[in-house]
C-alpha positions in Angstrom: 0.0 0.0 0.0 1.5 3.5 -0.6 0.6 7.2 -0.2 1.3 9.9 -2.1 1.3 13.6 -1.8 1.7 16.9 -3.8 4.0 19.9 -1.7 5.7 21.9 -2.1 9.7 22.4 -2.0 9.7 23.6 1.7 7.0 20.8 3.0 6.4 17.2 3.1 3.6 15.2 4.6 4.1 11.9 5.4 1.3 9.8 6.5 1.1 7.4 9.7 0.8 3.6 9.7 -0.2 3.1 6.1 0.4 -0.6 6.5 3.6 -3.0 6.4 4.4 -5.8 4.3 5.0 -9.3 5.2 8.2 -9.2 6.7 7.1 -6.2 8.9 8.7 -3.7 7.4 7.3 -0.2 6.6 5.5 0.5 3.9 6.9 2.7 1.3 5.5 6.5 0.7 5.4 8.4 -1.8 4.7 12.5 -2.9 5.5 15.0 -5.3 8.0 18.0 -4.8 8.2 21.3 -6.7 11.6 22.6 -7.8 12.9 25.6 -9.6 14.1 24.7 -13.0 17.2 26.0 -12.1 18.0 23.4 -10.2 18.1 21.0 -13.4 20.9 23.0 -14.4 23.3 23.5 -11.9 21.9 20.7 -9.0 20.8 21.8 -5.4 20.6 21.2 -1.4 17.2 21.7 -0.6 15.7 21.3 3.2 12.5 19.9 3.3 10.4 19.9 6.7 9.0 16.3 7.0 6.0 16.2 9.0 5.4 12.6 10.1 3.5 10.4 12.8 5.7 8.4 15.2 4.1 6.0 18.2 4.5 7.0 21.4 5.3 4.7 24.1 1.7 3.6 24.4 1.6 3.1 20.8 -0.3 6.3 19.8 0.4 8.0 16.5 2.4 12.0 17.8 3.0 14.3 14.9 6.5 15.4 14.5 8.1 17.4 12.3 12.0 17.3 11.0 14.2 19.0 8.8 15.1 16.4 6.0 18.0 17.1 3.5 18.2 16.4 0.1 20.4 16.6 -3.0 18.6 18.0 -6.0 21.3 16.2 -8.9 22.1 18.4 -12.2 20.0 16.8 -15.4 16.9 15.8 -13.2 14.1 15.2 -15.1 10.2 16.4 -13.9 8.9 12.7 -12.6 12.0 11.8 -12.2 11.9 9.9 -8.6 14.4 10.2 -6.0 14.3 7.3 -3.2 15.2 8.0 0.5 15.8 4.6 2.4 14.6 4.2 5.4 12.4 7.5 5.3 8.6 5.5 4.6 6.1 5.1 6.9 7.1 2.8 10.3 7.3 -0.6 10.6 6.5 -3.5 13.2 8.5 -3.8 16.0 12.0 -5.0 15.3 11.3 -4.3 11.7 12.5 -1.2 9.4 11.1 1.2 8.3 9.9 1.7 4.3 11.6 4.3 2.0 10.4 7.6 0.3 10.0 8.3 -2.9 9.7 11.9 -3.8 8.6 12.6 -7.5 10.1 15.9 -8.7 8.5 18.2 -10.6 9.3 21.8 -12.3 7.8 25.1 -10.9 6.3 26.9 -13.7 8.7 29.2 -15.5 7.6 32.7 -16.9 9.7 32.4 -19.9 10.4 28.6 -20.6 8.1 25.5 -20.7 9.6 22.3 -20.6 9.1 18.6 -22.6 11.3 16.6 -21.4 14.9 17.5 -21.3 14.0 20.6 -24.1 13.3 23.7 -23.6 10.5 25.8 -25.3 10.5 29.7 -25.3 8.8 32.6 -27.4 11.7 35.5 -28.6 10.5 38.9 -29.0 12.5 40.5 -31.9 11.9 43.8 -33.3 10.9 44.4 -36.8 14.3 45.5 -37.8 16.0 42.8 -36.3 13.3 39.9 -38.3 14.1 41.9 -41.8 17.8 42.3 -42.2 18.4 39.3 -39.4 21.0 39.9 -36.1 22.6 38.0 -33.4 20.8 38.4 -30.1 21.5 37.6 -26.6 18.6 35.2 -24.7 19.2 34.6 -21.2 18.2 30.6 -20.0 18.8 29.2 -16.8 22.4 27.2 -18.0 23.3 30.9 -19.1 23.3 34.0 -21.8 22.8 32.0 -24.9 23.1 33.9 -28.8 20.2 33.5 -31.2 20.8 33.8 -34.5 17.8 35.3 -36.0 17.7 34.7 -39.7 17.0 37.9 -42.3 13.6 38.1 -43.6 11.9 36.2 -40.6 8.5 36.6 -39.2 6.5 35.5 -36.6 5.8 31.7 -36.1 9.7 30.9 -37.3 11.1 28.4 -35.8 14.6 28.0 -34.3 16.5 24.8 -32.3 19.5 25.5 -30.7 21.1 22.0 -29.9 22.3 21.2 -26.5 20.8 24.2 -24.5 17.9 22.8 -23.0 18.3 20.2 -19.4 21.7 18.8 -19.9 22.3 15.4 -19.2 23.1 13.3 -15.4 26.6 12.8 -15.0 29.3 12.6 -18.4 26.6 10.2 -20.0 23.2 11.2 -22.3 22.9 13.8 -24.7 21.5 17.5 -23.2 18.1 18.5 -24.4 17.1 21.7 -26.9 16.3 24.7 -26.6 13.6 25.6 -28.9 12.8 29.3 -29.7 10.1 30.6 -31.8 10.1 33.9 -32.7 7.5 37.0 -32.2 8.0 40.1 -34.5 6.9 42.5 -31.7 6.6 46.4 -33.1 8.3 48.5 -30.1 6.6 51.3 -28.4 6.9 54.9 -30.0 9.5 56.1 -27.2 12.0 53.4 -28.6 14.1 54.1 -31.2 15.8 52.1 -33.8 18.6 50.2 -31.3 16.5 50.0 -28.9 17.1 53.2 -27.5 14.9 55.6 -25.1 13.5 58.6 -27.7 14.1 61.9 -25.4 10.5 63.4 -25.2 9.2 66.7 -26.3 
């Protein structure tokens, strides 16, 4: 039998006596956590506050709550699951207890949405930029990346640049994408040409 739980980076609720197995043991939990996606890129410590039901000596479930450490790796995926032995729900006297499994999942992002281990994000460009193309600079969470917007673009077109999106665990795997699409965005009237404030009247 298992539980499982949606919280948030700061908190996790783990329930009491949700049953053993055979040999006694605990019963595994498990629940969701929410991340920054900047933890993908460049890994973590996080401290969660594990709430949790103990017995008492007379047997009677007593909420407690503890700080719990944990080790956010670079290249983690959203449902990727990270196990925490001995960290489950409590098991028959002279028995262990089960583990915890904590699902991971991305915070939403303003500017990026994710599919896997690529990224996808809109590019404003100005008009100028989309007609005669340029070079700009996109900040993502592994870093300032450089766009190379093609002349004669418009709104809709599509760009990948390879290897900017999640990169891969460890020195194995391929990194994800970073896919950009582009929105031909007319500036306001107090903006000149470079992108420059227009001194008013």
């Amino acid at each position: 039998m298992e539980s499982k739980d949606c919280c948030t980076r700061d908190q996790l609720w783990q329930h009491p006596l949700v049953g053993t197995g055979f040999d006694g043991r605990g019963a595994d939990l498990h629940a969701t956590i929410l991340v920054p996606l900047d933890d993908a890129f460049h890994g973590a410590r996080r401290t969660l506050k594990l709430r949790s039901f103990v017995p008492d000596a007379l047997g009677r479930p007593v909420l407690v709550e503890h700080p719990l450490e944990l080790a956010i790796p670079r290249g983690l995926r959203a449902g990727q699951l990270i196990r925490l032995r001995g960290r489950g729900a409590s098991g028959c006297v002279g028995a262990g207890p089960g583990d915890l499994y904590l699902e991971v999942q991305f915070e939403p992002h303003p500017l990026f949405r994710v599919e896997g281990r690529d990224l996808h994000a809109t590019l404003p460009v100005t008009p100028w930029d989309a007609a005669r193309g340029a070079t700009v600079s996109m900040p993502t969470p592994g870093g300032e990346v450089e766009v190379c917007i093609p002349a004669h673009a418009q709104t809709g077109h599509q760009l990948r640049l390879r290897g900017r999106g999640i990169p891969a665990p460890g020195q194995t795997g391929l990194p994800g994408d970073l896919q950009v699409v582009l929105a031909v965005v007319v500036p306001s009237a107090r903006t000149g040409p470079a992108g420059t404030e227009v001194p008013g009247p």
